[in-house]
N, C-alpha and C positions, 0 to 999 in steps of 0.2 A: 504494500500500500504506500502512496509516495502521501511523504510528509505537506501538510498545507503550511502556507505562508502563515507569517502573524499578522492579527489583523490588527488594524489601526482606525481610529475614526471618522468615520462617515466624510467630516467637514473639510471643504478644500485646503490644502496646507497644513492641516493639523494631522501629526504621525506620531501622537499619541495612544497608549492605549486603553480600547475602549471597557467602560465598567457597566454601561446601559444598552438596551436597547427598545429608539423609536418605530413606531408603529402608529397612523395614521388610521384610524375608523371615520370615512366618510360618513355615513350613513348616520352616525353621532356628533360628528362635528367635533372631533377629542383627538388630541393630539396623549398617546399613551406612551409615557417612559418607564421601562421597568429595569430587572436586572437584564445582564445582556445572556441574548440568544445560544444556545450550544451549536448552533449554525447560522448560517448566513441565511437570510432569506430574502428574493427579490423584492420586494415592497417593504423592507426594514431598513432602518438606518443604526448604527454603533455609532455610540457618543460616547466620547470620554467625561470625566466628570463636572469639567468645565463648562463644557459644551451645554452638556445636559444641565445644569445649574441656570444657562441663561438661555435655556431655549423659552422664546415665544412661539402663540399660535395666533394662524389668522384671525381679523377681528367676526368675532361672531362663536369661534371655536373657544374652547376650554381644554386644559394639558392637566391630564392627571397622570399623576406621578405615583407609580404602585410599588411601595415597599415591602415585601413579605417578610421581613426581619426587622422592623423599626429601631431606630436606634433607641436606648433606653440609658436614660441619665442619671 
């Protein structure tokens, strides 16, 4: 099996790497960041943490951000 490259995030010129992955729901108008995908998939994007931190959504859309592990202080 040949080894895959490492991936880096989504955003032009950032080769950083990625800790999320975006995901677009039309049909809700949501822009979803979660943790990142175990594969790549066409309609996703990998965001490093930055990224993901200031990502907006177009006006009218809502970005939920889904933690399955919350941080706990």
């Amino acid at each position: 099996m040949r080894e895959r490259p490492p991936r880096s995030c989504s955003k032009v010129g950032c080769s950083t790497t990625p800790q999320w992955t975006l995901t677009y729901v039309y049909d809700d108008q949501e822009a979803v960041i979660g943790p990142l995908a175990m594969r790549t998939e066409p309609h996703s994007y990998d965001l490093c943490d930055g990224h993901a931190d200031r990502l907006t959504a177009p006006v009218g859309w809502r970005v939920v951000r889904y933690r399955p592990y919350p941080d706990v202080s």
